[in-house]
N, CA, C and O of each residue as an XYZ file, in Angstrom:
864
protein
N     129.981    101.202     51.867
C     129.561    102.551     52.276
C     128.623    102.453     53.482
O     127.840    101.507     53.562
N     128.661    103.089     54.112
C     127.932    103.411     55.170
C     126.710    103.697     55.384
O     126.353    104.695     54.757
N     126.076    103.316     55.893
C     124.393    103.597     55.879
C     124.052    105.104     56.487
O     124.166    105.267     57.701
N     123.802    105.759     55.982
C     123.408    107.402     56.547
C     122.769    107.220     57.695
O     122.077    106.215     57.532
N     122.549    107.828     59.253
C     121.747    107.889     59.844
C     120.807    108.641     59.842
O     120.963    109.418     58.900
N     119.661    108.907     60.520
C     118.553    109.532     60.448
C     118.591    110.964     60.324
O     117.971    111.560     59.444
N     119.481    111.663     61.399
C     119.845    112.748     61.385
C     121.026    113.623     60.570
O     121.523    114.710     60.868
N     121.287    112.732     59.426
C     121.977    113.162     58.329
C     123.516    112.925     58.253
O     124.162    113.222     57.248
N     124.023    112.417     59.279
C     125.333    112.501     59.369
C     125.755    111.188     59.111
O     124.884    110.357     59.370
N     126.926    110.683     58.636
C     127.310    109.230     58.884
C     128.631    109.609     59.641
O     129.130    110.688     59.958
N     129.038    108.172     59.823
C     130.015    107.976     61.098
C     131.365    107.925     60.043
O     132.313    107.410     60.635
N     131.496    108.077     59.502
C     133.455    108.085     59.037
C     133.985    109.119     59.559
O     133.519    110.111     60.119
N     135.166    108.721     59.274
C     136.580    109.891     60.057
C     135.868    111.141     59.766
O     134.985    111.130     58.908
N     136.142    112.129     60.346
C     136.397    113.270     59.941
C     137.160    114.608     60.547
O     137.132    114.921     61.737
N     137.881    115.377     59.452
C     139.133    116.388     60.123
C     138.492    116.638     61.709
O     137.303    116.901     61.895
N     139.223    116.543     62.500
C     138.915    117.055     64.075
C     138.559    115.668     64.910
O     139.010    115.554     66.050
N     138.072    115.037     64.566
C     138.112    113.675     65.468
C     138.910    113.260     66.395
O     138.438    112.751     67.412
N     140.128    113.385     66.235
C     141.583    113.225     67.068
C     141.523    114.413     67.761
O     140.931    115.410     67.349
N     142.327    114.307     69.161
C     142.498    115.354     69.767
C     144.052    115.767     69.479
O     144.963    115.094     68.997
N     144.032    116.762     69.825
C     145.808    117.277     69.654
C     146.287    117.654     70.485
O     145.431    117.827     71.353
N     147.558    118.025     70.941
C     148.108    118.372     72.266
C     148.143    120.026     72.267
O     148.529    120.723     71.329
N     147.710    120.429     73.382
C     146.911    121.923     73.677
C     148.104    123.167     74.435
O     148.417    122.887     75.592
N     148.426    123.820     74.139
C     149.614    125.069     75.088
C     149.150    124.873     76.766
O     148.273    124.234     77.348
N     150.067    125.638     77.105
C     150.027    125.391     78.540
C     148.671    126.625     78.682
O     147.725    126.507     79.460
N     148.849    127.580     77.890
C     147.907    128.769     77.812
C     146.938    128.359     77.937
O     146.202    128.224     78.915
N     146.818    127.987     76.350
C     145.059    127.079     76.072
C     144.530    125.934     77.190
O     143.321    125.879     77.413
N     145.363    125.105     77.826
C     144.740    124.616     78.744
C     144.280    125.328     79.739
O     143.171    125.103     80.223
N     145.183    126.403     80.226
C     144.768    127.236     81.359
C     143.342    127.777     80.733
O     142.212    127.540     81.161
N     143.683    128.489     79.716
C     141.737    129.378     78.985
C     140.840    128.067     79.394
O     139.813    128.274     80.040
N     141.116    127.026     79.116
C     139.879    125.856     78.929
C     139.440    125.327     80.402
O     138.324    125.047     80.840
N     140.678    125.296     80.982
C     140.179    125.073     82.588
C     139.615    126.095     83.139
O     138.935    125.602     84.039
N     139.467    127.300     83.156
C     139.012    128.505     83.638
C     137.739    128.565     83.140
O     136.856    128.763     83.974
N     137.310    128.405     81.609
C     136.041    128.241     81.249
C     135.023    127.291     81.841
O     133.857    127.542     82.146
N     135.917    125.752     81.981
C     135.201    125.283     82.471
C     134.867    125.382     83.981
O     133.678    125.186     84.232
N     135.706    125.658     85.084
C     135.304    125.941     86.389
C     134.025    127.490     86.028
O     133.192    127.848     86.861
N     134.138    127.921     85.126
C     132.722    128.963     84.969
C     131.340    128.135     84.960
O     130.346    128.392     85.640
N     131.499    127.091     84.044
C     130.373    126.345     83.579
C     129.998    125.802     84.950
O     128.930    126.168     85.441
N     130.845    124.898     85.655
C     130.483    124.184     86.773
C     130.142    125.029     87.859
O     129.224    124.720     88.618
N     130.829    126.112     88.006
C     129.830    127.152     88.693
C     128.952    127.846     88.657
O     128.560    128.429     89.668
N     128.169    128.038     87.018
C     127.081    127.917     86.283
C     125.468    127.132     86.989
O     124.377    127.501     87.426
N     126.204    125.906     86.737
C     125.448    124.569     86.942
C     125.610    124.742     88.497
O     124.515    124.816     89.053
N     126.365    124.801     89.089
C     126.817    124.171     90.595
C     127.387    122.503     90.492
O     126.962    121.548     89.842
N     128.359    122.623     91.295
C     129.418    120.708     90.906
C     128.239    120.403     91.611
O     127.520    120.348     90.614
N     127.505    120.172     92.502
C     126.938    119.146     93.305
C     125.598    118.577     91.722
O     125.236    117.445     91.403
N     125.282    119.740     91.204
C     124.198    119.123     90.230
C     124.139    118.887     88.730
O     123.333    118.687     87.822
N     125.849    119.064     89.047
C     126.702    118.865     87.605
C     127.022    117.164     86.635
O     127.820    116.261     86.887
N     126.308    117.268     85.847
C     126.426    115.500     85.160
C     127.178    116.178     83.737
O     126.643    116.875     82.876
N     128.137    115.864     83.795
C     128.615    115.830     82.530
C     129.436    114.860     81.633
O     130.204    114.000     82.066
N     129.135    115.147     80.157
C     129.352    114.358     79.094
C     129.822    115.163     78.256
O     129.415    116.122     77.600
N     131.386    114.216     78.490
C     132.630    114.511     78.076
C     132.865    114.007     76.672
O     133.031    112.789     76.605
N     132.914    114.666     75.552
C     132.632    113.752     74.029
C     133.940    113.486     73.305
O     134.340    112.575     72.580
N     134.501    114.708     73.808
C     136.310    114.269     73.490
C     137.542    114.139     74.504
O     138.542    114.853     74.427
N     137.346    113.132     75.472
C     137.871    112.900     76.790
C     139.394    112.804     76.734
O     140.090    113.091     77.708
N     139.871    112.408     75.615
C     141.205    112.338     75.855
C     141.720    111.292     77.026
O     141.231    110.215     77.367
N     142.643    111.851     77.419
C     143.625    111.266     78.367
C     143.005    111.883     79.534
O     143.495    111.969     80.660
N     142.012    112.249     79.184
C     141.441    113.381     80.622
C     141.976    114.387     81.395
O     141.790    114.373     82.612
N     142.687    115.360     80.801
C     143.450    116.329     81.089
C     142.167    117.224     81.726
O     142.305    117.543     82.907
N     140.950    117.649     81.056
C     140.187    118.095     81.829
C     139.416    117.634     83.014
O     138.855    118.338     83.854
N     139.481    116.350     82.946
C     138.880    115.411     84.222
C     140.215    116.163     85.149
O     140.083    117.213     85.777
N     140.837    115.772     85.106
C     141.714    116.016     86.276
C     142.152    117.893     86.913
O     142.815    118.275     87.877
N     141.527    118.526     86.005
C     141.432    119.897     86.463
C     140.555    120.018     86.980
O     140.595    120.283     88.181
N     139.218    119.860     86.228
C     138.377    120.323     86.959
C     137.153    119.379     86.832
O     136.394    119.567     87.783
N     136.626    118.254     85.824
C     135.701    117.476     85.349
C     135.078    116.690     87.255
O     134.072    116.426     87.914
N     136.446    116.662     87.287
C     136.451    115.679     88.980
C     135.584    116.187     90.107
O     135.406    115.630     91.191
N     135.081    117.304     89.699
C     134.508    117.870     90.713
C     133.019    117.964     90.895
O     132.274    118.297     91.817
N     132.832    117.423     89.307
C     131.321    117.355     89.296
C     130.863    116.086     90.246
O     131.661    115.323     90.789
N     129.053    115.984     90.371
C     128.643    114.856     90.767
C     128.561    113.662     90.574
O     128.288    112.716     91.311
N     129.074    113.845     88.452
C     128.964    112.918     87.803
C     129.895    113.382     86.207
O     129.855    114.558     85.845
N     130.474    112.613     85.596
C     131.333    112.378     84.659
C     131.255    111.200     83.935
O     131.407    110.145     84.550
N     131.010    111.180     82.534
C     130.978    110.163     81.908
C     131.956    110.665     80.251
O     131.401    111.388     79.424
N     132.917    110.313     80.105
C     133.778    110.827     78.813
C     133.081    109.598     77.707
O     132.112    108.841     77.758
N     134.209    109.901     76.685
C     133.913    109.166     75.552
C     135.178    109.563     74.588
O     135.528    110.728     74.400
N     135.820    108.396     73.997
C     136.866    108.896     73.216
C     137.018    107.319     72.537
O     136.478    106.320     73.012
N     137.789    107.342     71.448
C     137.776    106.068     70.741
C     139.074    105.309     71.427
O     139.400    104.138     71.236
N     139.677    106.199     72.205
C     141.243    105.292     72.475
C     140.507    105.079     74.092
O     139.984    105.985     74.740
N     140.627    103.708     74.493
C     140.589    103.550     76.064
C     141.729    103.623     76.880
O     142.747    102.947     76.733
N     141.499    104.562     77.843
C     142.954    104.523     78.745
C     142.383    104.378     79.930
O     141.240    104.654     80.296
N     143.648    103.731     80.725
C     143.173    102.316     81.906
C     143.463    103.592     83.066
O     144.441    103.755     83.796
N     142.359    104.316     82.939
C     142.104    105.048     84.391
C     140.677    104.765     85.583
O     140.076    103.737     85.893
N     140.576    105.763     85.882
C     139.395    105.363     87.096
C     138.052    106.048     86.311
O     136.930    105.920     86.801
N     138.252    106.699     85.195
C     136.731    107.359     84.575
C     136.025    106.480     84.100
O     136.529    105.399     83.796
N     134.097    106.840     83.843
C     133.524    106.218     83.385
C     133.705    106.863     82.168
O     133.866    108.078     82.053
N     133.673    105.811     80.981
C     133.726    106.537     79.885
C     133.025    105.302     78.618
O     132.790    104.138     78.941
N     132.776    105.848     77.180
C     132.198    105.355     76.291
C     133.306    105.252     75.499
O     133.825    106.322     75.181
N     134.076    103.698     74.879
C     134.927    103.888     74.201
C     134.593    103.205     72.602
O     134.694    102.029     72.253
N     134.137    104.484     71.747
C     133.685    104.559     70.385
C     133.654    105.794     69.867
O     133.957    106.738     70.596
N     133.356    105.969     68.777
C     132.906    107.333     67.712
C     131.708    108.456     68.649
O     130.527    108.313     68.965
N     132.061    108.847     68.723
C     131.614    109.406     69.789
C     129.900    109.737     69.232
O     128.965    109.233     69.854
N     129.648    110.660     67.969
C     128.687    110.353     67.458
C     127.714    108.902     67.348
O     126.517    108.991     67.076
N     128.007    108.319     67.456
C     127.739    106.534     67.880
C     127.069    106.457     69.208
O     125.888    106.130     69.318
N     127.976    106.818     70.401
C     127.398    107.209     71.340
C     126.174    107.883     71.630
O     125.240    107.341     72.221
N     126.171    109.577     71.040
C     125.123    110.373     70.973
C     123.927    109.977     70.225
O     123.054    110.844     70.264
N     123.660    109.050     69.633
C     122.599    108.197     68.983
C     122.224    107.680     69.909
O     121.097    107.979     70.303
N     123.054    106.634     70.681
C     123.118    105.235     71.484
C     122.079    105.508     72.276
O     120.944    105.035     72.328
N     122.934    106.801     73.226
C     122.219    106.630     74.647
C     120.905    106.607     74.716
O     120.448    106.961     73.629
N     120.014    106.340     75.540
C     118.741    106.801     75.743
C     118.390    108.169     76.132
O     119.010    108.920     76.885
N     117.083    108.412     75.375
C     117.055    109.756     75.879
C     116.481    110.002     77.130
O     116.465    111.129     77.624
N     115.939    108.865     77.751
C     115.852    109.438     79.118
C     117.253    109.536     79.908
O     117.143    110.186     80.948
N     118.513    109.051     79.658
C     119.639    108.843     79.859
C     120.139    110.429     79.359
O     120.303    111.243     80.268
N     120.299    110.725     78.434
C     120.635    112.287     77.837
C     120.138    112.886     78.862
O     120.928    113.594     79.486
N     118.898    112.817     79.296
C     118.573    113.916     79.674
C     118.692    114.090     81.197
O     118.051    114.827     81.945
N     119.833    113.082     81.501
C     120.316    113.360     83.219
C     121.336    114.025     83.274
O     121.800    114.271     84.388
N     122.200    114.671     81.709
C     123.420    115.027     81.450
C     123.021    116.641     81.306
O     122.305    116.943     80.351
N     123.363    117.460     82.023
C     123.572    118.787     81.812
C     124.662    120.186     81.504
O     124.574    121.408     81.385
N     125.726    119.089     81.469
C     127.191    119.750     81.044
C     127.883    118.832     79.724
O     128.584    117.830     79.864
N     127.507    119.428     78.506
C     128.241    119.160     77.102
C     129.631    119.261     77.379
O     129.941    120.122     78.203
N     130.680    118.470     76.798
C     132.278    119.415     76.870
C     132.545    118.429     75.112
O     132.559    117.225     74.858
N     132.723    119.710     74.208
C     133.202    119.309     72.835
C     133.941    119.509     72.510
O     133.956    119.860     71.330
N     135.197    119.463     73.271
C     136.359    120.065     73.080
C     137.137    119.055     71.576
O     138.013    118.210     71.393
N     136.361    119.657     70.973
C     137.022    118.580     69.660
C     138.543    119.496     69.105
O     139.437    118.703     68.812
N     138.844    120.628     68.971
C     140.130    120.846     67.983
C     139.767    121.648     66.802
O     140.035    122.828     66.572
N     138.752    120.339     65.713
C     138.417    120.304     64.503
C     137.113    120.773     64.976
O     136.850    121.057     66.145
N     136.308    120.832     63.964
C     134.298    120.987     63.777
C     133.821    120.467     64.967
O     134.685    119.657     65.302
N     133.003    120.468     65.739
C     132.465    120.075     67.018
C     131.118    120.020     66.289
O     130.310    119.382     66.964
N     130.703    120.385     65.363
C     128.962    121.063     64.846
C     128.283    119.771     64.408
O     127.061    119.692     64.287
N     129.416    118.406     64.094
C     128.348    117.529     63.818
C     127.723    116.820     65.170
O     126.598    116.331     65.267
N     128.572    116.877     66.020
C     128.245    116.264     67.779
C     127.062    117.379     68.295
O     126.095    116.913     68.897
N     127.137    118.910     68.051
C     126.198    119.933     68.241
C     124.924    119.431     68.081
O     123.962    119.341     68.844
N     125.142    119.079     66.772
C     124.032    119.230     66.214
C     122.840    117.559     66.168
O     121.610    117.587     66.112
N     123.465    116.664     66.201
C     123.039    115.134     67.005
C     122.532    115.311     68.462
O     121.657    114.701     69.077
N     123.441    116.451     68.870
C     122.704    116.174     70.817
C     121.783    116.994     71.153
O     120.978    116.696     72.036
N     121.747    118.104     70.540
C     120.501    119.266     70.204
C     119.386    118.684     69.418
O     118.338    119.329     69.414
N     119.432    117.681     68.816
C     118.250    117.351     68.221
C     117.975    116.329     69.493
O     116.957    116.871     69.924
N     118.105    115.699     69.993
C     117.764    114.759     71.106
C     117.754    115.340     72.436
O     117.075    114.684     73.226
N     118.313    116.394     72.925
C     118.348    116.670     74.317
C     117.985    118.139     73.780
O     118.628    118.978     73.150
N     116.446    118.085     74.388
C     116.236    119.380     74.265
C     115.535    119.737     75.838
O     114.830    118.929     76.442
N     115.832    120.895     76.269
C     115.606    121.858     77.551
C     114.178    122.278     78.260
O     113.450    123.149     77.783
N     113.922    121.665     79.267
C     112.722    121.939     79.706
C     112.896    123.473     80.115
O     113.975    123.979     80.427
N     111.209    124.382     80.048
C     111.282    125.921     80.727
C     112.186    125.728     82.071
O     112.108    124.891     82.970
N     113.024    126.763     81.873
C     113.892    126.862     83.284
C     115.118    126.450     82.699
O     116.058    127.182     82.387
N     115.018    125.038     82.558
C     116.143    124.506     83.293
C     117.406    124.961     82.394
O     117.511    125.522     81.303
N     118.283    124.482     83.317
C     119.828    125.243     82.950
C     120.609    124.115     82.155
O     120.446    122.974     82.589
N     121.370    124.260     81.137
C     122.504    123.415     80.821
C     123.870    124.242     80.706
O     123.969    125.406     81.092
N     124.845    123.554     80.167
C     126.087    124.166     79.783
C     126.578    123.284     78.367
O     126.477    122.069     78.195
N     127.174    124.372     77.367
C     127.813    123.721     76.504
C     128.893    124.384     76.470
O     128.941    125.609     76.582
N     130.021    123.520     76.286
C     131.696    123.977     75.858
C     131.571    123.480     74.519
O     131.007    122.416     74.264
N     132.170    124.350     73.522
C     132.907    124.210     72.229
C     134.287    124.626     72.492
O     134.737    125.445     73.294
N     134.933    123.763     71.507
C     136.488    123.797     70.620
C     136.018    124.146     69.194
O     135.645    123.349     68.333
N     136.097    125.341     69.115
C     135.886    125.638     67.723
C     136.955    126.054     66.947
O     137.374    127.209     67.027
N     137.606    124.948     65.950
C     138.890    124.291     65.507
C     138.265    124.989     63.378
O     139.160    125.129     62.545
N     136.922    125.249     63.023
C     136.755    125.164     61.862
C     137.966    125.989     60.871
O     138.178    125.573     59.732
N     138.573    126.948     61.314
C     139.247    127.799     60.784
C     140.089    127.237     59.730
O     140.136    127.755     58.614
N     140.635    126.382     59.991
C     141.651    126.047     59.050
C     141.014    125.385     57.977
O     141.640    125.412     56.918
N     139.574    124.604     57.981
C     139.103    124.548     56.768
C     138.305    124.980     56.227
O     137.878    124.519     55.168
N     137.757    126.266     56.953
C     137.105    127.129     56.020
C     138.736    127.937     55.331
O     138.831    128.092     54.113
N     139.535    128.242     55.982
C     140.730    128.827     55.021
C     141.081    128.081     53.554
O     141.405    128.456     52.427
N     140.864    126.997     54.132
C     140.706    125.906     52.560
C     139.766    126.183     51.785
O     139.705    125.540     50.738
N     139.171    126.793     51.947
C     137.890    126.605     51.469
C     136.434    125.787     51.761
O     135.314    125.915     51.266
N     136.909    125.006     52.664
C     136.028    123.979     52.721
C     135.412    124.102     54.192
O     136.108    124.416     55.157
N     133.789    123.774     54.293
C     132.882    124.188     55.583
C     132.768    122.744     56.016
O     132.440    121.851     55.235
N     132.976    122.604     56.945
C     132.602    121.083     57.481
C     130.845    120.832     57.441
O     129.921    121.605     57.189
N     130.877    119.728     57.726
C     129.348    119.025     57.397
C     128.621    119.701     58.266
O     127.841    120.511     57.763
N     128.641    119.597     59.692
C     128.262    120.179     60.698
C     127.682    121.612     61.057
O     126.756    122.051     61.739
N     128.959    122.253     60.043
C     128.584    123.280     60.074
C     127.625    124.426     58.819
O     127.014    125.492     58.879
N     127.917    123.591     57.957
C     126.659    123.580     56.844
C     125.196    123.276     57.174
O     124.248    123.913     56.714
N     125.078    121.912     58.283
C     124.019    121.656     58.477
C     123.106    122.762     59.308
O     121.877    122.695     59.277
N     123.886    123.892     60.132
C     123.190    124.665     61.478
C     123.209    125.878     60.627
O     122.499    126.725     61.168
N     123.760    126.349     59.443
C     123.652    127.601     58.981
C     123.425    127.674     57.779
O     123.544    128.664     57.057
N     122.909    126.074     57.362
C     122.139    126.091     55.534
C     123.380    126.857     54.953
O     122.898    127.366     53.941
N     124.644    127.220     55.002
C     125.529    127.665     53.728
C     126.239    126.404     53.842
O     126.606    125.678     54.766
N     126.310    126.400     52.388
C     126.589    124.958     51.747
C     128.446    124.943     51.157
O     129.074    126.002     51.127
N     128.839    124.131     50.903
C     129.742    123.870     50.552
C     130.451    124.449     49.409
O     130.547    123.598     48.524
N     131.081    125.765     49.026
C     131.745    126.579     47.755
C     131.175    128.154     48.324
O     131.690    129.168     47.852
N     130.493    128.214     48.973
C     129.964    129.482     49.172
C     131.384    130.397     49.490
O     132.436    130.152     50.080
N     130.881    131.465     48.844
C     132.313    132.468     49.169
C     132.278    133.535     50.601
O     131.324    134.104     51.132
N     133.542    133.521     50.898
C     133.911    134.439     51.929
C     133.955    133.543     53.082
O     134.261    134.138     54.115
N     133.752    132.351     53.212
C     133.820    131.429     54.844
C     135.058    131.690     55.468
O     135.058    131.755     56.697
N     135.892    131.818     54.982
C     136.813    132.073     56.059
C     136.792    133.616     56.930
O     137.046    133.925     58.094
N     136.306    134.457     55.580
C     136.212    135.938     56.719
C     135.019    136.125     57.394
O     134.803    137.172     58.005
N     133.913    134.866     57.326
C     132.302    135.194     58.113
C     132.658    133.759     59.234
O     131.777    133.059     59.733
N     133.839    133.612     59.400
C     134.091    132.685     60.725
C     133.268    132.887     61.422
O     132.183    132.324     61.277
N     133.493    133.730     62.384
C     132.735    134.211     63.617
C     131.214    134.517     63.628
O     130.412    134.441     64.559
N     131.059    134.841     62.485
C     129.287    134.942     62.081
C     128.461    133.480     61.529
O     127.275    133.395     61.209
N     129.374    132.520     61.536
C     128.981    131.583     61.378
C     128.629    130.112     62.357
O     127.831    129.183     62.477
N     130.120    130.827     63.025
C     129.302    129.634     64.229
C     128.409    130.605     65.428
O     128.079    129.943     66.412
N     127.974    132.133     65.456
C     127.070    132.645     65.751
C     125.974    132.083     65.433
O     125.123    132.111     66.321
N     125.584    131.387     64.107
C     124.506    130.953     63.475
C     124.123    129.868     63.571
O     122.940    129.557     63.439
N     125.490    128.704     63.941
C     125.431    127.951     64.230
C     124.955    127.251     66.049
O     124.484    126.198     66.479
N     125.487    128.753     66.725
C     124.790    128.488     68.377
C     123.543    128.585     67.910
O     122.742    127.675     68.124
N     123.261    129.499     67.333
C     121.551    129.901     67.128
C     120.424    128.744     66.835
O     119.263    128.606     67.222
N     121.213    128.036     66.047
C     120.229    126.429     65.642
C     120.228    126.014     66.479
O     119.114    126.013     67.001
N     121.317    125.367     67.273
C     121.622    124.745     67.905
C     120.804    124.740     69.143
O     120.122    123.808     69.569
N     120.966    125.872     69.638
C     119.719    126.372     70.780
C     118.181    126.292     70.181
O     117.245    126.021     70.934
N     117.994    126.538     68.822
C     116.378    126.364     68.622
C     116.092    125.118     68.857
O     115.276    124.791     69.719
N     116.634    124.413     68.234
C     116.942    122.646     68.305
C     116.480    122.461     69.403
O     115.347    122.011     69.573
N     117.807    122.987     70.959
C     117.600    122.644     72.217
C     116.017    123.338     72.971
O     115.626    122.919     74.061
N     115.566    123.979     72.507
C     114.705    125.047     73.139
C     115.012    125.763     73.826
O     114.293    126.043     74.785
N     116.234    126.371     73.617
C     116.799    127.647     74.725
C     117.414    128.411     73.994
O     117.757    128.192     72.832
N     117.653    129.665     74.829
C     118.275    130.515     74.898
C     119.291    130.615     75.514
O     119.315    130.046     76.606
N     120.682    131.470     75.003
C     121.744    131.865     75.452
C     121.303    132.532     77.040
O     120.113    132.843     77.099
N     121.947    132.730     78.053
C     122.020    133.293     79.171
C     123.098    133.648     79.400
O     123.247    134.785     79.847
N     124.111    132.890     79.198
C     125.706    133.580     79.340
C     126.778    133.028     78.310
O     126.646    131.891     77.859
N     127.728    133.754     77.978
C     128.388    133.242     76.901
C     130.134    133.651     77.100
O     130.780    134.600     76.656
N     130.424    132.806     77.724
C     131.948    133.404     77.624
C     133.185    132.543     76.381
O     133.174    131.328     76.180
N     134.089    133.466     75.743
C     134.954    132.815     74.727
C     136.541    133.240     74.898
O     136.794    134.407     75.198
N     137.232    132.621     74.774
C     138.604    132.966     74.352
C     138.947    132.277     72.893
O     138.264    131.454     72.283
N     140.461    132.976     72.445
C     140.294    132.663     71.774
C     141.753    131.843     71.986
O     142.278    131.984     73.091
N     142.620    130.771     70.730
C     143.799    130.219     70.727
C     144.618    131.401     70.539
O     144.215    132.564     70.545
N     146.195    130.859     70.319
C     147.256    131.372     70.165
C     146.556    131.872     68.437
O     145.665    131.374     67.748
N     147.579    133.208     68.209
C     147.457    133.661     66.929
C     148.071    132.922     65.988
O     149.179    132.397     66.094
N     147.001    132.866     64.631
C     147.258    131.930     63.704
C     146.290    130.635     64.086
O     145.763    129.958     63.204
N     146.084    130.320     65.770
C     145.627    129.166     64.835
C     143.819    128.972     64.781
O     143.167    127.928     64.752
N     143.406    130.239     64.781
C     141.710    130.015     64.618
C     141.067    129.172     65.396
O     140.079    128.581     64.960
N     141.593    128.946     66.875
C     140.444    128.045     67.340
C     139.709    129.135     68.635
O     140.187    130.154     69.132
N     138.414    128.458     68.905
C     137.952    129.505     69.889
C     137.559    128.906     70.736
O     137.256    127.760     70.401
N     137.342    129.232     72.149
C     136.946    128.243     73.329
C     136.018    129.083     73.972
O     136.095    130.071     74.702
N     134.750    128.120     73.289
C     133.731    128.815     73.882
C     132.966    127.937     74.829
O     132.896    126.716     74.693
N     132.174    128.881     76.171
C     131.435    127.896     77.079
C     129.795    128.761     76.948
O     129.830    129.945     77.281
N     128.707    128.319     76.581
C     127.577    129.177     76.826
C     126.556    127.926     77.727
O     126.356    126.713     77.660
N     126.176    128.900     78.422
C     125.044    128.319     79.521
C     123.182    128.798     78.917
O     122.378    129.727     78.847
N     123.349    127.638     78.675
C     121.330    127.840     78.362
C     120.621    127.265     79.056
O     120.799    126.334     79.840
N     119.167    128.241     78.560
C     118.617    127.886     79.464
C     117.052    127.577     79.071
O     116.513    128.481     78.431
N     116.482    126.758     79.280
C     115.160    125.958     78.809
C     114.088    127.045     78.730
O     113.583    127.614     79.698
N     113.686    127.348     76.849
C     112.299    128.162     76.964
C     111.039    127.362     76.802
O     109.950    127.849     77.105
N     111.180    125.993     76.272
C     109.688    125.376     75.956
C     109.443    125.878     74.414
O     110.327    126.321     73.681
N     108.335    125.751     74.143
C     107.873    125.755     73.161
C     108.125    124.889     72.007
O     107.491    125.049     70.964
């Protein structure tokens, strides 16, 4: 068994880890979000950390344009990116936090739960007054709150625990609750928030919000 880490999570599989292959649609929603973010930030002062890099389908839309790009995915593919090839959570421990904190563009495009990666990089990279970041979610939970079942992640940012009733119809009010930690964590506030959602049926949502550093 695995030794728990500090921040509550351990590293085994879990639903959403793998990436899956995305509509021509959904890629278009996800590239459009993200050219928002990078024009958010501005590419020239854009560092981003890519947590589910894939084959780099988003590097090559639009990731390329930043100043800086660093992915992370457990499969290595023999391209020109810098990237971290492990558990990606592994990573978000790893780095240093003076290292975190040169990164100002999140991309979690996980599929599945994104809330346990949320919630590891929000406790470590938190927002000076002012300053600006960007986070992208893949918010994939739908299909197992329809099960019944809340991922870890997302239990951890909204204290409802595992059997609680109605998760599948307080979706949307839940990972509301879940930005909300997430940002206390970071010390910011929402400033802009744009979402689409997937094809019908399959509950995922693609969200990009830009925060922004209150202190305290």
């Amino acid at each position: 068994m695995p030794t728990r880490p500090r921040d509550g999570f351990s590293s085994t599989l879990f639903p959403g880890d793998r990436k899956r292959n995305t509509t021509p649609a959904a890629r278009q929603a996800k590239a459009e979000l993200r050219e928002m973010a990078l024009a958010a930030i501005g590419a020239d002062k854009a560092h981003v950390l890519d947590l589910f890099a894939g084959d780099g389908e988003m590097y090559r839309a639009v990731w390329h344009k930043a100043a800086e790009y660093v992915g992370c995915d457990k499969v290595w593919y023999r391209d020109s990116r810098t990237a971290f090839v492990c558990d990606n959570r592994r990573a978000l421990r790893a780095i240093p936090e003076v290292r975190l904190k040169e990164f100002n563009i999140f991309d979690l495009d996980a599929h599945g739960s994104p809330w346990e990666q949320a919630a590891i990089l929000a406790q470590r990279r938190q927002l000076d007054p002012g300053e600006r970041a960007a986070m992208l979610l893949t918010e994939g939970s739908g299909l197992a709150l329809n099960m019944g079942h809340i991922p870890t992640g997302l239990q951890f940012l909204t204290r409802v625990k595992e059997g609680a009733v109605g998760g599948a119809g307080a979706h949307d009010e839940l990972v509301d609750m879940a930005i909300s930690t997430t940002c206390r964590f970071m010390r910011a506030s929402v400033e802009k928030r744009w979402q689409a959602k997937g094809r019908k049926g399959s509950a995922l949502r693609y969200i990009t919000l830009v925060l922004k550093g209150i202190g305290g």
